[in-house]
C-alpha positions as CSV (number, residue, x, y, z in Angstrom):
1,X,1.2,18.4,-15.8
2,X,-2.5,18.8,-14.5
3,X,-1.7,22.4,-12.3
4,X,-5.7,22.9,-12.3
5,X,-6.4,19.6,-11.3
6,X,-3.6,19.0,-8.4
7,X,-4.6,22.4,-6.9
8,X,-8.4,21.6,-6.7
9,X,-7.4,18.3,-5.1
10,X,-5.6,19.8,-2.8
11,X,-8.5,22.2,-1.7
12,X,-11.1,19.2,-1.7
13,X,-8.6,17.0,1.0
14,X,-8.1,19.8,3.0
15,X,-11.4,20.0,3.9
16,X,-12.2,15.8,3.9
17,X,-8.7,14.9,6.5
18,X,-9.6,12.9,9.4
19,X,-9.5,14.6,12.6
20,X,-7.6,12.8,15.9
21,X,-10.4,13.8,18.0
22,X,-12.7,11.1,16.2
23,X,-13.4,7.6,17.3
24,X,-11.8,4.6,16.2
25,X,-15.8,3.9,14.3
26,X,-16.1,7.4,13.4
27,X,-12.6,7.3,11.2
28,X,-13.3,4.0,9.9
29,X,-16.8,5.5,8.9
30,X,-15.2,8.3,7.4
31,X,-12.6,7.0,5.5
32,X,-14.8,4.1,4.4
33,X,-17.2,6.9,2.7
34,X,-14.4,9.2,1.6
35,X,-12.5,5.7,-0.2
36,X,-16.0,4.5,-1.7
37,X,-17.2,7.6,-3.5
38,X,-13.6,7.2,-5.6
39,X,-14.2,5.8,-9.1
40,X,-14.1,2.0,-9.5
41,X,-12.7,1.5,-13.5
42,X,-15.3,-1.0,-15.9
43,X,-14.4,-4.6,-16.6
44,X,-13.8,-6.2,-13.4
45,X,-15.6,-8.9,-11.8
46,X,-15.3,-8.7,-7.6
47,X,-16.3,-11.8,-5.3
48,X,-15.8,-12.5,-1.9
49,X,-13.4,-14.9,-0.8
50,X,-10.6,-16.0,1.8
51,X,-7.3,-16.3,1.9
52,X,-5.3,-17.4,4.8
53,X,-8.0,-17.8,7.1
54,X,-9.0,-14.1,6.3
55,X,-12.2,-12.5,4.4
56,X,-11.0,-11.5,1.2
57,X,-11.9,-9.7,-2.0
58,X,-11.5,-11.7,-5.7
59,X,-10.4,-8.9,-8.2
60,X,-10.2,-10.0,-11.8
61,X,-10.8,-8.8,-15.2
62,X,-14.3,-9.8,-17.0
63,X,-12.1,-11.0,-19.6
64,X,-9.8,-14.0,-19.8
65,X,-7.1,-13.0,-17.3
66,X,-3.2,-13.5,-17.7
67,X,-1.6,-15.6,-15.3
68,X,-0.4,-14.8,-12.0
69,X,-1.7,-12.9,-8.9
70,X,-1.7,-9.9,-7.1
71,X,-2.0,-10.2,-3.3
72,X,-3.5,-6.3,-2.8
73,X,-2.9,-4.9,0.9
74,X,-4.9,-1.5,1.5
75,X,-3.9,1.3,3.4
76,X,-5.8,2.8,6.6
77,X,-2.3,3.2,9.1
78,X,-3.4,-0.1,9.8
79,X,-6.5,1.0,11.9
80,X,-8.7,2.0,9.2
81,X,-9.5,0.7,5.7
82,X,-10.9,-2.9,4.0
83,X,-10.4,-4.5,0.7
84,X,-13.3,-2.1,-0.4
85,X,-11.6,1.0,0.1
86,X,-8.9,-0.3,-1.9
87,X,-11.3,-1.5,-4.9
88,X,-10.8,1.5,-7.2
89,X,-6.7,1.1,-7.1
90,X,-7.1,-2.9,-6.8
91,X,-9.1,-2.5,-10.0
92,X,-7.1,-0.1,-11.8
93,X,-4.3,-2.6,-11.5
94,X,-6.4,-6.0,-12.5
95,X,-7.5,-3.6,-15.9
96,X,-4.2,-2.4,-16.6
97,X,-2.4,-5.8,-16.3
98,X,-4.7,-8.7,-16.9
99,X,-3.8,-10.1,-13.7
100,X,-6.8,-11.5,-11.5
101,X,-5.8,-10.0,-7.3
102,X,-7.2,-11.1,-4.0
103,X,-7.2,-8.3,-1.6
104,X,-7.0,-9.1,1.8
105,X,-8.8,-8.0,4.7
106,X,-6.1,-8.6,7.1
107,X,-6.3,-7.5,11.0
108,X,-6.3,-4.0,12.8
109,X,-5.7,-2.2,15.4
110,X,-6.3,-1.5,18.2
111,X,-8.1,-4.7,18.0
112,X,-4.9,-6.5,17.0
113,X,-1.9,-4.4,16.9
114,X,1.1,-5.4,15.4
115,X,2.4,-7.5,14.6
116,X,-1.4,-9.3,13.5
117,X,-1.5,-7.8,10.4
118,X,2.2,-8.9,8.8
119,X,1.3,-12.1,10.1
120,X,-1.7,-12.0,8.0
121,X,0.3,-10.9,5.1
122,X,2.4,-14.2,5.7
123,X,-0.8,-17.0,5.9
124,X,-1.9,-15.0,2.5
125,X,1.2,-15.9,0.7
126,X,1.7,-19.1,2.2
127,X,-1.6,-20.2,1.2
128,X,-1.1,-18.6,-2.5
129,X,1.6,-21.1,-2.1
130,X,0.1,-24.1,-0.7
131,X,-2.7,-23.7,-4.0
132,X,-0.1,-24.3,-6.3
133,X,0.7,-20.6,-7.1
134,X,4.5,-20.3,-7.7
135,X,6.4,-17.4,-6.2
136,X,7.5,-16.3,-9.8
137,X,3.6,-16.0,-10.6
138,X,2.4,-13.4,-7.5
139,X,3.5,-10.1,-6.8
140,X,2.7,-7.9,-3.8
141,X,0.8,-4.8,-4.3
142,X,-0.8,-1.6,-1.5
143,X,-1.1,1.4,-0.1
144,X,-0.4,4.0,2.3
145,X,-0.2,1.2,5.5
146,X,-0.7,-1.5,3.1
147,X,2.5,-0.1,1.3
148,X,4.5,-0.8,3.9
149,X,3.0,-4.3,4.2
150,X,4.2,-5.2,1.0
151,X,7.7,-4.9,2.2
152,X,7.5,-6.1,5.7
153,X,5.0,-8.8,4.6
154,X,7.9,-9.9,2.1
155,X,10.7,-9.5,5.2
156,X,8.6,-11.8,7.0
157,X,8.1,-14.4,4.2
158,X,11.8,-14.3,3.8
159,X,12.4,-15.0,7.5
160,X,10.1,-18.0,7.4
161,X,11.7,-19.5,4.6
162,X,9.6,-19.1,2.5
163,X,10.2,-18.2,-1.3
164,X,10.1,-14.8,-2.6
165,X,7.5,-13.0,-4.8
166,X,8.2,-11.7,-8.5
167,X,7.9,-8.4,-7.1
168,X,6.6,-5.5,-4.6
169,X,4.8,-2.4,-6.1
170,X,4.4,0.1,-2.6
171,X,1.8,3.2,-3.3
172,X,3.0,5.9,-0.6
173,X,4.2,3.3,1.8
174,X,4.6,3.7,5.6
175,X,8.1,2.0,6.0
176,X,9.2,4.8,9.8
177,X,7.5,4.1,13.0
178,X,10.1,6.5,14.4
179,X,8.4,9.3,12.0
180,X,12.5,10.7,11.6
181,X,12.5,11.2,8.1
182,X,13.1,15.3,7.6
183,X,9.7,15.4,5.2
184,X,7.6,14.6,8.4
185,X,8.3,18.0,9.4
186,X,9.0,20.0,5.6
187,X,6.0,18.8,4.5
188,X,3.9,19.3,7.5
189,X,2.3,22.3,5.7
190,X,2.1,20.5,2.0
191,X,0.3,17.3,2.8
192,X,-3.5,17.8,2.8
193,X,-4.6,14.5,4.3
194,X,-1.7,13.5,6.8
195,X,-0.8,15.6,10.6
196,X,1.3,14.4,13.2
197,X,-1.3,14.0,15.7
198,X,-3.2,11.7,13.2
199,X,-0.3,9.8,12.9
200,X,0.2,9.5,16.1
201,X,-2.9,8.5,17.1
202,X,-3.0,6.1,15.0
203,X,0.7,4.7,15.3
204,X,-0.1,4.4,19.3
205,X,-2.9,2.0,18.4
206,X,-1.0,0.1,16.3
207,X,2.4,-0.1,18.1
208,X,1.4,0.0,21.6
209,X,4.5,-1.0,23.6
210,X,6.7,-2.3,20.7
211,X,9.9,-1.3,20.0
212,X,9.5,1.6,16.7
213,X,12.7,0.7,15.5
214,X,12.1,-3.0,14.9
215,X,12.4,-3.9,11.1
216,X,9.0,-4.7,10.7
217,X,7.8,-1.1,11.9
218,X,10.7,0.5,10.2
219,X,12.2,-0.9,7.7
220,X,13.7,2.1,6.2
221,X,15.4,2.6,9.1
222,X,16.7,-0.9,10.5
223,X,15.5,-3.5,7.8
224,X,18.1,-5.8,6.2
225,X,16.0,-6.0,2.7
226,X,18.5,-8.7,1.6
227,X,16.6,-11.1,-1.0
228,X,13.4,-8.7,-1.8
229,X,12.1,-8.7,-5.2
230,X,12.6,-6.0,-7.6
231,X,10.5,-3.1,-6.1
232,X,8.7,-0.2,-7.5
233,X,7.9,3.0,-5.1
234,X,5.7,5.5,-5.7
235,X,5.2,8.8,-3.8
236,X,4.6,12.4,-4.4
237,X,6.3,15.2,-3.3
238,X,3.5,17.0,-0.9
239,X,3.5,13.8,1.4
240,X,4.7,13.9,5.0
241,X,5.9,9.8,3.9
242,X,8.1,11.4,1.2
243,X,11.3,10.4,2.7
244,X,10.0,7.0,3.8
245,X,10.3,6.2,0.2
246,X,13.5,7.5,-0.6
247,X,15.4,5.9,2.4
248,X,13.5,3.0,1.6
249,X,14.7,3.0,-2.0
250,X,18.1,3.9,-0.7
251,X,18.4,1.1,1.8
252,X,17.0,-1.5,-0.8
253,X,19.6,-0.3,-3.5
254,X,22.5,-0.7,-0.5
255,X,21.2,-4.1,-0.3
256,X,21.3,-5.0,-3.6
257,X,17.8,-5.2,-4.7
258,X,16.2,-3.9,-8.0
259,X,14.2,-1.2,-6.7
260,X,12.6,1.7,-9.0
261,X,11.8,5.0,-6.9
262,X,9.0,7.3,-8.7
263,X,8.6,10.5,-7.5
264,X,5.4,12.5,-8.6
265,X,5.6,16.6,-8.1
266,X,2.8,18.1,-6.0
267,X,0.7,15.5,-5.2
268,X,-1.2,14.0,-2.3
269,X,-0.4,10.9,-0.8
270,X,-1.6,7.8,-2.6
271,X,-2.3,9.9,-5.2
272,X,-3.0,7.0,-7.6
273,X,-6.4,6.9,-6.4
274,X,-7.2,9.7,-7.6
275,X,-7.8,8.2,-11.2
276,X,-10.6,10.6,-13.3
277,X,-9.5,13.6,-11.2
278,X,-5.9,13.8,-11.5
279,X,-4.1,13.0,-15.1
280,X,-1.1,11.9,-12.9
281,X,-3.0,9.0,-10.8
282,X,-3.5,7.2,-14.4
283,X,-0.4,7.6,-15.5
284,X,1.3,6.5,-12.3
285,X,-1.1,3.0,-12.2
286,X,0.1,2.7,-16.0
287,X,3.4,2.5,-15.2
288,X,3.1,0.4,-12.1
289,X,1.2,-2.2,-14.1
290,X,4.0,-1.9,-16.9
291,X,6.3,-2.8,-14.2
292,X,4.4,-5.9,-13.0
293,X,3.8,-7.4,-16.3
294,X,7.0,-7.3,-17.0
295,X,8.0,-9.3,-14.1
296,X,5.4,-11.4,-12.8
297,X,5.5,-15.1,-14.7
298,X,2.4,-17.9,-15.0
């Protein structure tokens, strides 16, 4: 356990969180500088692309990759945030498993509140699909917002017919548009980068008018996850999302889906990409990627 390391994180996010008073261009700014000074791991090659009539990033290893794909969503409550700013977890996955991922650069808010971006989520897969990917072969991977796009990306796949993937990994996902779970308020004080009124803010963009209990704001709270892959969730225990993940886990379990809930101690949320400054960010990514390969199929 890194005590040293966690607490000097800690310190450093207190002093970088974004601040609700800020523009919609100043936060992007911010978070986009914040995201790009994290370490990028060696041996990955990253092109531009598309994918479902979206701007994408290509994120593959420099040497032969394995089969399949990883279909990366990145986190930004869905207002904030491009494939960029995802690059150093994207990467840490593509080195850790072999596996090539496209990360998509799906719409946000307020520009194009929900529900643009799940529907971006389902063109991705379907075109995955309409290349000659099997389900079996791609796997659905993010953070933070892009966490809970995994899952309600998948609910809406599975509503449309369409086949499931091999399998979700969600970093710190945002699965409770109601914000009800008892951590949004015990661990007020513990999270560094999260507050209510940033949350919010940023949840008012994002959901305008919409109903916050419909399952593709909340799954934790209303979903039927019925016919999900096998799922792995990872969050730590100073996050405000904490018990998004557990009812999350809890409701997949009652549903009858494989679902592995990992629980870090006293650290941030997404911790994972924190890798080079926190022991546990490399270990968690190890483990998520250990999960993957041994589920996702050429």
């Amino acid at each position: 356990m890194s005590t040293v390391q966690r607490d000097q994180l800690d310190a450093q996010l207190r002093g970088a969180a974004a601040g609700s008073e800020q523009s919609v261009g100043e936060m992007r700014e911010n978070f986009a500088q914040m995201m790009n000074a994290l370490p990028v791991p060696e041996g990955v090659r990253v092109h531009e692309t598309s994918l479902g009539g979206r701007p994408a990033l290509q994120v593959g290893p420099e040497v032969a990759a394995n089969s399949g794909t990883l279909l990366y969503l990145h986190g930004g409550s869905h207002v904030v945030g491009s494939p960029r700013t995802a690059l150093g977890l994207t990467a840490g996955l593509v080195v850790r498993t072999g596996i090539a991922a496209v990360s998509l650069d799906y719409r946000l808010a307020p520009e194009h509140p929900f529900p643009a971006d799940v529907q971006d989520v389902v063109s991705a897969y379907r075109d995955l699909l309409d290349q000659g990917c099997a389900p079996e072969s791609i796997a659905f991977a993010g953070d933070s917002a892009g966490g809970g796009l995994t899952i309600t990306g998948a609910l809406a796949a599975r509503d449309a017919g369409l086949p499931m993937p091999a399998a979700i990994v969600a970093f710190s996902p945002g699965v409770d548009a109601t914000r009800t779970g008892e951590s949004m308020v015990t661990k007020a004080d513990a999270d560094p980068l999260l507050d209510r009124a940033y949350l919010d803010l940023m949840s008012g963009f994002y959901i305008v008018d919409q109903d916050r209990r419909d399952p593709l704001l909340s799954p934790a709270v209303s979903a039927d996850l019925t016919g999900l892959p096998p799922m792995l969730v990872q969050v730590g225990t100073n996050e405000m999302l904490l018990d998004d993940a557990r009812r999350l886990a809890l409701r997949a379990s009652d549903a009858e889906v494989d679902v592995i809930l990992d629980i870090t101690a006293k650290v941030p949320h997404v911790f994972q990409s924190f890798t080079g400054i926190l022991d546990e960010a490399g270990e968690a990514l190890d483990r998520a990627a250990l999960f993957l390969r041994q589920r996702v199929r050429g």
